[in-house]
N, C-alpha and C positions, 0 to 999 in steps of 0.2 A: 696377609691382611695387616694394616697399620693396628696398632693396639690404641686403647683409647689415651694415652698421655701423650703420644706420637702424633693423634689425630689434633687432640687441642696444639698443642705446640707449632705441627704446619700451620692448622688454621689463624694462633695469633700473632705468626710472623707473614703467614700470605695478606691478612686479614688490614693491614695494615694501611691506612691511607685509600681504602676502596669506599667510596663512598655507598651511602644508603640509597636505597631506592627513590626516586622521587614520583616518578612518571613511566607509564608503558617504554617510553621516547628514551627515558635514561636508560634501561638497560642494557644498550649496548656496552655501555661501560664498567658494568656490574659485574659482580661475580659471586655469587652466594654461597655461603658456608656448605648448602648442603651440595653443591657443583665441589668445589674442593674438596670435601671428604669425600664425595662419592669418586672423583678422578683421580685422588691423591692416594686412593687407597684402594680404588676397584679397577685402574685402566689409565688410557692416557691423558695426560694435563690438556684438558682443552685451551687454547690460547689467551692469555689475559688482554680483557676487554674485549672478548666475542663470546658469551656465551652461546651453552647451545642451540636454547629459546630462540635468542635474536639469529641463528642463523636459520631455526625449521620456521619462523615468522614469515621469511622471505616468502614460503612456498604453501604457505597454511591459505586456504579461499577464505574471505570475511566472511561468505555467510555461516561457514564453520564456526570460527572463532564465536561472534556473535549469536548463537547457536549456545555454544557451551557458555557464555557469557549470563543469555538469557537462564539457562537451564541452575545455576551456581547461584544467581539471585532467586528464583523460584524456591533452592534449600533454604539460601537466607532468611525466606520469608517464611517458610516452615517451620525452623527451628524453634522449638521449645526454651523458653526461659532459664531453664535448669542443664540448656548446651546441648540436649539430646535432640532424635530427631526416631520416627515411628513407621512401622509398616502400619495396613489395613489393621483396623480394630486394635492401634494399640500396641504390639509387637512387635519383638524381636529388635527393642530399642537401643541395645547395645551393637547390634550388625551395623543397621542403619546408622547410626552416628559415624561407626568408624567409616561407612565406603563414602558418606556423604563427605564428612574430613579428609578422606582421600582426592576426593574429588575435587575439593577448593584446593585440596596442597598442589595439586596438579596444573592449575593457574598459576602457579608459584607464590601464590601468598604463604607467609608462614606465620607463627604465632605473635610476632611482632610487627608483620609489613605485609604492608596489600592490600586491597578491598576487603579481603575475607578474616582479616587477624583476629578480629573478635569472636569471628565464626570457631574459628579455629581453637581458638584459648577456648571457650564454651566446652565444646567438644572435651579435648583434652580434661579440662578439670572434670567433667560425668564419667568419664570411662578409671579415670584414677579412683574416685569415688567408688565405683562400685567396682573396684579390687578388694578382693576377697582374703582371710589371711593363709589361703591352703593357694594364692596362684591364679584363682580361676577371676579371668577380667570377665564378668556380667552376672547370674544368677542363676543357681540349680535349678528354680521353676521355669525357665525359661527350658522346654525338651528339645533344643537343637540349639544348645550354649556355646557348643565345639565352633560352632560357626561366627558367632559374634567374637570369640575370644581368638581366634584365629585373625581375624578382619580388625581387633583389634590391635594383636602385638603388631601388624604392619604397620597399620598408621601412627602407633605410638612410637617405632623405631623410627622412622622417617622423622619423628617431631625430633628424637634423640639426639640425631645424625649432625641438628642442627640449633637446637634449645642453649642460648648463650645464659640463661642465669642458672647459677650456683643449685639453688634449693633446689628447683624444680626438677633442674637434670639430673639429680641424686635422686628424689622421685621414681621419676623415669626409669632410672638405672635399676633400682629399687625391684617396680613394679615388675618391670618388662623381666628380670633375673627371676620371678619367681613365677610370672606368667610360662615361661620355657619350663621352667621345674614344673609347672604344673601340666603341661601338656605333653613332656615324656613320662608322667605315671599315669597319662589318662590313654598313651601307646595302648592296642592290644598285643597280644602275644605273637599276633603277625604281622605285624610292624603298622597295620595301619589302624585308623580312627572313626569312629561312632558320631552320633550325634551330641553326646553325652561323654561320659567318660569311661573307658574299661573295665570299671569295677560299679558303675552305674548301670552299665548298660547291659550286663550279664557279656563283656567281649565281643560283641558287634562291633561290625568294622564295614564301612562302605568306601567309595572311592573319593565322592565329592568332599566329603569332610574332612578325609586325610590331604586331598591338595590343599586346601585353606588352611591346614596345621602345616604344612610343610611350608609352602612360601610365608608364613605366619614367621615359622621357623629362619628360615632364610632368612629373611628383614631383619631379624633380631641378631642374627649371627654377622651380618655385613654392617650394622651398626656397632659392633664390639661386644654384645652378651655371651657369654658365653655358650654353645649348643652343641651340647656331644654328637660327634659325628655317626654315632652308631645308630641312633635313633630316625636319623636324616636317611642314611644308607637302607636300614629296614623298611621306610618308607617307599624310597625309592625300589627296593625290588616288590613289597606288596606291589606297587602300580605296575609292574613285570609282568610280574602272575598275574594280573589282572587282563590281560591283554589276548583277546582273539587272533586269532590268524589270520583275519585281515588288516589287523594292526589296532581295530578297535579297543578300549576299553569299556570291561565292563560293569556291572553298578558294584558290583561286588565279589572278591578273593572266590564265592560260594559260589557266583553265577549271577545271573538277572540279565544278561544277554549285553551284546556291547551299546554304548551310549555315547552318540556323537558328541553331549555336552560336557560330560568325565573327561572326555578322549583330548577333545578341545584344554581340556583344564589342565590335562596331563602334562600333555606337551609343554606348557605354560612350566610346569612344576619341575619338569627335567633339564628343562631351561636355567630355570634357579638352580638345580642342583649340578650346572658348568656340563652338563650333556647335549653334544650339539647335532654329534654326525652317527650317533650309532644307528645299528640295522633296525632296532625297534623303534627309535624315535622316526627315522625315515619312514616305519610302517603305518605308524600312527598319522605322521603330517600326512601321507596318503590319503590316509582314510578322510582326515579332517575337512582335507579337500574335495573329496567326494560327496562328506556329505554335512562339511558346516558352511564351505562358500556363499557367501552372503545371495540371496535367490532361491535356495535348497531347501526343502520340505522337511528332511528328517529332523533338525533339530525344532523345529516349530512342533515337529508331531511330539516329540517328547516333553515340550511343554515348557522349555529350559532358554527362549532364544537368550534373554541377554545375558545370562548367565556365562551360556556359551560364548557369545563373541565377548564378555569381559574379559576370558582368559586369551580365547581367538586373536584376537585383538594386538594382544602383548607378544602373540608369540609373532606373528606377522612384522610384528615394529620391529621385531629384535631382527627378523629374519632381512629387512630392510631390502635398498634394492625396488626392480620395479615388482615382486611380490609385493612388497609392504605397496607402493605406488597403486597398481591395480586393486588390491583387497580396500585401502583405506576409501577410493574414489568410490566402490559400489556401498561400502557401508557405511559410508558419512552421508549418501544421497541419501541411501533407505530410512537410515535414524534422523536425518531432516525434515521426511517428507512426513513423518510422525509425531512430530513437534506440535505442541500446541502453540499459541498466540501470549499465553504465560508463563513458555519455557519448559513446559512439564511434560512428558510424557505418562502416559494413560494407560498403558498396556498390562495386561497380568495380573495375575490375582495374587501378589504379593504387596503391592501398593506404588505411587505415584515415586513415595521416595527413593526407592530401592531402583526399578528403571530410570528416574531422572539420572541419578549417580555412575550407576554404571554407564549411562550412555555419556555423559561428561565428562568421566575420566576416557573412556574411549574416544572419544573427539577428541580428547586436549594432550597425547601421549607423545604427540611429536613436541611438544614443549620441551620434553627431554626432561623432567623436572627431578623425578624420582628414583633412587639408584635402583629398588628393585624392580622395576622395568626394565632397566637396563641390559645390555649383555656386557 
């Protein structure tokens, strides 16, 4: 991994004479900061003047795009004054801000360029705000924090990755270094994560909230934070242990029986942690296919669908190929045909924001935009 004076250095010698965005139309010619750190330092140089965007464009259907189009002005218009954005009644405003900021980053606007720049600088400045001085990005009264602060060290490393002025990136650099400090002492003693923190929560530990710390983790470590490996590893074999014999995952290290939306998320997360082809990840995509395939009842019965294919979703892109080809064609019909006529989606008793987002950034992945999508 390029260290971060390597990563400025590429970027302000590649950076050099590329013009700013003007139009959808310019793109072809573009090449953005966060495409260059994320190639320069995760994989191969994609070609200068083709980014990835403009090449998954070719094959992206309009009503798709226009879909997550609609769905991105919908948050716009949501958005709170003060950059945040709210589940039902109120809640859990630090999640929602980051997945909906993920979601506009996923358009490729960033804090400077795009439709969404304002959007986005909004966001940003709220979740800096309510960093804490012990780490924790959102708020103790909030009983399932792990999960906003998780949702947010991603979208703040991606803003990292890419954040051209001085102050703010030092911010960032700041925030996000203590954010990771603060979510390996909120670790339990078997490696994984609670809704709260370890010493909050009496050592509960379930599976969902440990992938959200783990790819939290990840984003933070492939942006240049540093994140001790040991913590990552421990995570990775809790979700081991976690693991049925028919490859499922379950809700938790203790038991609570396997969970197609865990299992879904898993996969997701062994992903992040450069696990491609082992005997359990093969067990697990089994199962996932069995029983998250967009059309299949169990993950609807657990009550978790977008949850599920947010993670779903990722691993499928990564898996590419006509997998990705078949999976993305039945699940861009399904989340289409649920669209409302203001871009929103309706479903769940978590709120309008929280499915709009997930299903945006899920429509918009072949953009290519974001390196922790990425393989």
């Amino acid at each position: 991994m390029c260290d971060e004076k390597s990563m400025i250095s590429i970027f302000n010698t590649a950076n050099a004479g590329i013009a700013e965005r003007q139009t959808q139309g310019a793109m072809i010619m573009n090449l953005t900061r966060r495409q260059m750190l994320g190639s320069l330092c995760g994989g191969a140089l994609l070609p200068l003047g083709l980014p990835q965007r403009a090449r998954a464009e070719k094959s992206i259907d309009p009503k798709v795009a226009q879909a997550a189009i609609n769905a991105l002005n919908y948050l716009a218009r949501e958005q709170r004054r003060q950059g945040y954005w709210e589940a039902n009644t109120g809640q859990y405003r630090v999640a929602m801000t980051a997945l909906a900021g993920t979601a506009m980053l996923c358009e490729g606007s960033t804090t400077t360029r795009g439709q969404f720049a304002k959007n986005i600088r909004l966001a940003v400045g709220y979740l800096l705000e309510t960093s804490q001085p012990n780490g924790l990005i959102g708020y103790k009264n909030d009983f399932h924090y792990t999960y906003g602060h998780g949702f947010s060290m991603l979208f703040l490393s991606q803003i990292f990755g890419e954040e051209e002025d001085t102050e703010r990136r030092e911010e960032l650099q700041r925030v996000l270094t203590k954010a990771v400090e603060f979510s390996i002492s909120a670790q339990t003693n078997l490696g994984g994560w609670g809704y709260v923190s370890a010493k909050d929560g009496n050592n509960f530990d379930e599976g969902s909230t440990c992938v959200t710390q783990v790819q939290g983790l990840r984003a933070c470590r492939n942006a240049g934070i540093p994140v001790p490996k040991e913590s990552i590893e421990a995570a990775i074999k809790y979700i081991r242990d976690c693991m049925t014999p028919d490859g499922g995952i379950q809700y938790s290290i203790r038991g609570g029986g396997a969970r197609p939306a865990i299992t879904a998320a898993a996969c997701a997360t062994l992903f992040n942690a450069g696990e491609y082809d082992s005997d359990q990840l093969k067990l697990m995509l089994d199962y996932c296919k069995k029983n998250v395939w967009p059309g299949g009842s169990s993950a609807q019965y657990f009550g978790h669908w977008h949850y599920t294919h947010y993670y779903f979703a990722q691993v499928m892109y990564r898996m590419g190929g006509d997998d990705w080809v078949k999976y993305f064609k039945e699940i861009s019909k399904e989340i289409l045909s649920k669209q409302s006529a203001s871009g929103v989606w309706k479903e769940g008793h978590i709120g309008p924001v929280y499915t709009t987002a997930i299903n945006a950034t899920i429509l918009q992945l072949d953009y290519g935009y974001l390196p922790i999508y990425q393989k």
